[in-house]
C-alpha positions in Angstrom: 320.1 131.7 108.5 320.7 134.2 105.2 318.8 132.5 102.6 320.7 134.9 99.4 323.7 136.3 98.6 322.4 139.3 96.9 319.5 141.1 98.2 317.8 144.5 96.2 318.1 146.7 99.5 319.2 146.8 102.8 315.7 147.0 104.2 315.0 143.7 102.6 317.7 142.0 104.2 316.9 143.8 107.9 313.4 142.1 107.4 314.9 138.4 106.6 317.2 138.9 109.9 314.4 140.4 112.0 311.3 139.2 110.6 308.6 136.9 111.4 306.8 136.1 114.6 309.4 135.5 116.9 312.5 137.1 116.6 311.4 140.8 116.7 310.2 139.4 120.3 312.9 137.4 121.0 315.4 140.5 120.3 313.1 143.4 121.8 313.0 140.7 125.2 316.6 140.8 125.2 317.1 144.1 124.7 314.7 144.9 127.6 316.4 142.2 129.8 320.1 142.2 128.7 320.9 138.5 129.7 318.3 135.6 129.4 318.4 132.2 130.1 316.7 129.6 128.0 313.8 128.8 130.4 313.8 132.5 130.9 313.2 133.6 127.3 310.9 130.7 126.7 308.6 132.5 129.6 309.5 136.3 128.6 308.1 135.1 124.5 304.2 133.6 125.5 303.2 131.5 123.3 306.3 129.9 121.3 307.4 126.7 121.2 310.8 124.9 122.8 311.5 123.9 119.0 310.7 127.4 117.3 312.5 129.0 120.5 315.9 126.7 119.8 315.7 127.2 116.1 315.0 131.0 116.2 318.1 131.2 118.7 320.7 129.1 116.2 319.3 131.1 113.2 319.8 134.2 115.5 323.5 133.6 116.4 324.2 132.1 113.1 323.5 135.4 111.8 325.8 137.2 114.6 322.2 138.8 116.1 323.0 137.4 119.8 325.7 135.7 121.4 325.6 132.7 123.0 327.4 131.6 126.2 327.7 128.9 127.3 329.1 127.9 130.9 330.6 124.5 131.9 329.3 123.5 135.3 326.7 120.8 136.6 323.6 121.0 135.7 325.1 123.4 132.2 324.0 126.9 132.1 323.3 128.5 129.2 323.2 132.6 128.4 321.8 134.8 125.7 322.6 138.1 124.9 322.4 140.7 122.0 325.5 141.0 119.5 326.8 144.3 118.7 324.8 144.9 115.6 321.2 142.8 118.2 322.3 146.2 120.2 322.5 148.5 116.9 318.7 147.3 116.6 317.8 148.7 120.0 316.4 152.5 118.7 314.8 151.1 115.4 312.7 148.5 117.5 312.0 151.3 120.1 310.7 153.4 117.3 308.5 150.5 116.0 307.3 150.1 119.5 306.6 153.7 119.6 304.5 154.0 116.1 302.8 150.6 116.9 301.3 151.8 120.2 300.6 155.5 118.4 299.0 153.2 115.8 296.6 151.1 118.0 295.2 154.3 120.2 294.5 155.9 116.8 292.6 152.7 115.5 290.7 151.3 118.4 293.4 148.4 118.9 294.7 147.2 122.8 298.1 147.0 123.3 298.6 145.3 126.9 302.5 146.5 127.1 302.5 150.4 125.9 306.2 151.4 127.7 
């Protein structure tokens, strides 16, 4: 959720929408994927937490980031997906990908996923 009304630059607010542990993941796994269930991103993103997972996700939507789809059938299904501007991400987090895995090979640091 947007915390301000007014921020000083553009890149500041990128960084509150993307920031933190999780979302860059939780975006970059979508991305990668296209359409993830629940149980699916919870296993894609190692290491978070059902409750950091559900509250990333509303923040996420809330901020029009992903969409959320939800299907009525028994047992429910639920779907995630990127928004237009999750998709408009897509090149900047490839090029962070790209300069973090330069970065590690030029300071003796393993990175287990390099594509």
């Amino acid at each position: 959720m947007i915390k301000k009304t007014s921020y000083n630059c553009g890149f500041e607010l990128t960084l509150e929408l993307v920031g933190g542990k999780w979302k860059g993941l939780i975006l970059w796994k979508l991305q990668e994927k296209g359409v993830l269930r629940y149980g699916e991103l919870s296993r894609e993103v190692k290491g978070i937490t059902q409750k950091m997972l559900t509250q990333q996700l509303k923040e996420m939507e809330e901020n029009n980031l992903i969409i959320r789809t939800v299907y009525s059938q028994i047992p429910p299904k639920v779907e995630y997906s990127l928004s237009e501007y999750g998709k408009e991400l897509g090149n900047i987090f490839i090029a962070m990908k790209d300069w973090g895995v330069k970065y590690a090979d030029n300071n003796n640091i393993e990175v287990l996923c390099k594509f």
